[in-house]
C-alpha positions as CSV (number, residue, x, y, z in Angstrom):
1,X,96.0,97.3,120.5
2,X,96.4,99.2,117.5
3,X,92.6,101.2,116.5
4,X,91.8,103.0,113.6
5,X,91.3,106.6,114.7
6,X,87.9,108.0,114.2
7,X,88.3,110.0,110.8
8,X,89.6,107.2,109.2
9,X,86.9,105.1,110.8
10,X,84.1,107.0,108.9
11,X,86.3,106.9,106.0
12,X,86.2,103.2,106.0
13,X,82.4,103.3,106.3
14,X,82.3,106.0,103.2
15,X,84.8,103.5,100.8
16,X,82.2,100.4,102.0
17,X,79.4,102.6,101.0
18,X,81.5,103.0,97.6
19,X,81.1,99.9,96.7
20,X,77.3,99.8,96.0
21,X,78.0,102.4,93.6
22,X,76.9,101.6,89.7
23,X,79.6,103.9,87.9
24,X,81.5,101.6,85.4
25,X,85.0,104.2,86.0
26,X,84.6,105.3,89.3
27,X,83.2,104.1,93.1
28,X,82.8,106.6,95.3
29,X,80.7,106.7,98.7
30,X,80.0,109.3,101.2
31,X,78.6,109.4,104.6
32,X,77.4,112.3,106.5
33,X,78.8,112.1,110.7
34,X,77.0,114.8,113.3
35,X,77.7,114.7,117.1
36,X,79.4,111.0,116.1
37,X,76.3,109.4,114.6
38,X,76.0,108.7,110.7
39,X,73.3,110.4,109.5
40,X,72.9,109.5,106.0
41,X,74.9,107.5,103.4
42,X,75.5,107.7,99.7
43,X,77.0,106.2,96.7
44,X,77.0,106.9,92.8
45,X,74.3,105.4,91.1
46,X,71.3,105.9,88.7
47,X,68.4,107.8,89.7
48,X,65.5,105.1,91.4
49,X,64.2,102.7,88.9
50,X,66.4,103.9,85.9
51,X,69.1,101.3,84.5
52,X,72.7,101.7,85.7
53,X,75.7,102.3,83.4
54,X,77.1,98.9,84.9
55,X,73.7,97.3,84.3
56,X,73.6,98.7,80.4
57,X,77.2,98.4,79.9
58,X,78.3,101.8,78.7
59,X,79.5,105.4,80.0
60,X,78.3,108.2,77.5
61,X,80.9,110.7,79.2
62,X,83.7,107.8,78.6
63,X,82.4,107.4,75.1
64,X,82.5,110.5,74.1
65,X,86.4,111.1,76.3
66,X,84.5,113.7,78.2
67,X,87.7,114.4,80.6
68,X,86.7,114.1,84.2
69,X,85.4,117.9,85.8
70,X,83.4,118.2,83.1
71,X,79.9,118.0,81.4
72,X,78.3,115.9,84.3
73,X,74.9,116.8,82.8
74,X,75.6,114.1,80.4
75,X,76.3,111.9,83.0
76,X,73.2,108.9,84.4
77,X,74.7,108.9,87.7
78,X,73.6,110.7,91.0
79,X,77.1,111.5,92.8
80,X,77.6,109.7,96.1
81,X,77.9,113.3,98.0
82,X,73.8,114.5,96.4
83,X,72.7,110.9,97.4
84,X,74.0,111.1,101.1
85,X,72.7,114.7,101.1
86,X,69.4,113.8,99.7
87,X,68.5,111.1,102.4
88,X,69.2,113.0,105.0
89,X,67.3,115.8,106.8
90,X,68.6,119.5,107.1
91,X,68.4,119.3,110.7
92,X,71.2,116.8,110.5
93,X,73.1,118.0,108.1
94,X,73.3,121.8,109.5
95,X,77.3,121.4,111.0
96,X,77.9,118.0,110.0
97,X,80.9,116.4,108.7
98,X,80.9,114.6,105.6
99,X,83.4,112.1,104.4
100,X,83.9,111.4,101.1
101,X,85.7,108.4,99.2
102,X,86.6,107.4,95.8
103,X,88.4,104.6,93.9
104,X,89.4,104.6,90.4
105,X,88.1,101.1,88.7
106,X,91.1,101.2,86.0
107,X,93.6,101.2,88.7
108,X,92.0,100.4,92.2
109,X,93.7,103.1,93.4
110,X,92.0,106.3,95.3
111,X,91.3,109.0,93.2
112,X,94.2,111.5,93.4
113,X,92.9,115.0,94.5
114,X,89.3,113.5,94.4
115,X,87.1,116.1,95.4
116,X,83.3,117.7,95.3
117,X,82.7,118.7,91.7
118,X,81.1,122.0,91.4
119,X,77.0,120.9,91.7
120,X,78.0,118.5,94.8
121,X,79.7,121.8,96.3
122,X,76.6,123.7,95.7
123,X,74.3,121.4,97.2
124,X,77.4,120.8,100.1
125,X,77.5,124.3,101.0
126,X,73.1,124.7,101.0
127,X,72.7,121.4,103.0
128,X,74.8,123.3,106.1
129,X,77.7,120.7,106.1
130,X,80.6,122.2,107.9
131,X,83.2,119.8,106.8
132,X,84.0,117.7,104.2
133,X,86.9,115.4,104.3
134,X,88.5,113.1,101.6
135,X,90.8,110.5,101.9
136,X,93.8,110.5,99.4
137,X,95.4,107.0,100.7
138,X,93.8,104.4,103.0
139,X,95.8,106.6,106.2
140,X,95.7,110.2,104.8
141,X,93.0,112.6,104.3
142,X,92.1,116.7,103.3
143,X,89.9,118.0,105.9
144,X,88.1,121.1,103.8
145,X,86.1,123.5,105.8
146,X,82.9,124.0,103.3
147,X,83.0,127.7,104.5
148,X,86.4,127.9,101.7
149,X,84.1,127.1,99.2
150,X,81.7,130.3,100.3
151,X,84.8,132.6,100.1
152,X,86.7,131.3,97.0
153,X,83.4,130.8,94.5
154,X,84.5,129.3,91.9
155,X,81.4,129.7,89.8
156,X,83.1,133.5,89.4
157,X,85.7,132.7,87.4
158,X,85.9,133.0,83.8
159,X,85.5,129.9,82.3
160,X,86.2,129.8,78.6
161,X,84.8,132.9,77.7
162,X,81.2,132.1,79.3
């Protein structure tokens, strides 16, 4: 019998919950796991009762070739990792695992070193997740202990000049 081990399991589940999302240039989901139970699921999408970029038809951050790690403010979407986080309690978040999924719409391919972008890691690190991992083809995956984004803050560097 050949079985999907279980990190790739909840990775599964996270790419399914991917494909609700609204984005018009990337899908991702995310699911949040504690003592093997999902907690709380999430996907990129507008926030409640505002129109979705695949409902209107247009990206503002693709119109304007906003490169991608950048200038999310600009962006109509809730990520998939704030959604998952938002509908779930802190109780079950404190030492969870999340897993975390994305697919690129021009190619259909995962997004290569897809990752947390610096607001998701914020609200990652203050929800008490322990784990985030993030599959980078349909059998491999980066396990990232959230406690690396405590030491190595990258809000510290010098961006630019700011």
């Amino acid at each position: 019998m050949n079985r999907v081990d279980r990190i790739n399991y909840y990775l599964n589940m996270a790419e399914t919950a991917g494909q609700r999302g609204t984005c018009i240039r990337k899908k991702y989901g995310a699911i949040i796991v504690k003592n093997d139970r999902i907690v709380s699921t999430g996907y990129v999408g507008a926030p409640r009762k505002r129109k979705n970029c695949c409902d209107i038809g247009r990206c503002l951050r693709e119109e304007l070739k906003i490169p991608s790690g950048e200038r999310y403010e600009l962006c109509r979407s809730v990520h998939a990792e704030a959604n998952a986080i938002i509908n779930a309690s802190k109780e079950e978040m404190d030492g969870a695992t999340m897993f975390l999924v994305g697919i690129d719409l021009k190619t259909g391919d995962y997004v290569v070193n897809a990752n947390c972008c610096s607001m998701c890691k914020r609200l990652v690190i203050n929800s008490g997740i322990a784990k985030v991992i993030i599959r980078d083809t349909k059998e491999k995956y980066r396990i990232i202990e959230v406690e690396e984004w405590i030491k190595n803050d990258e809000s510290l560097e010098n961006h630019r000049g700011y």
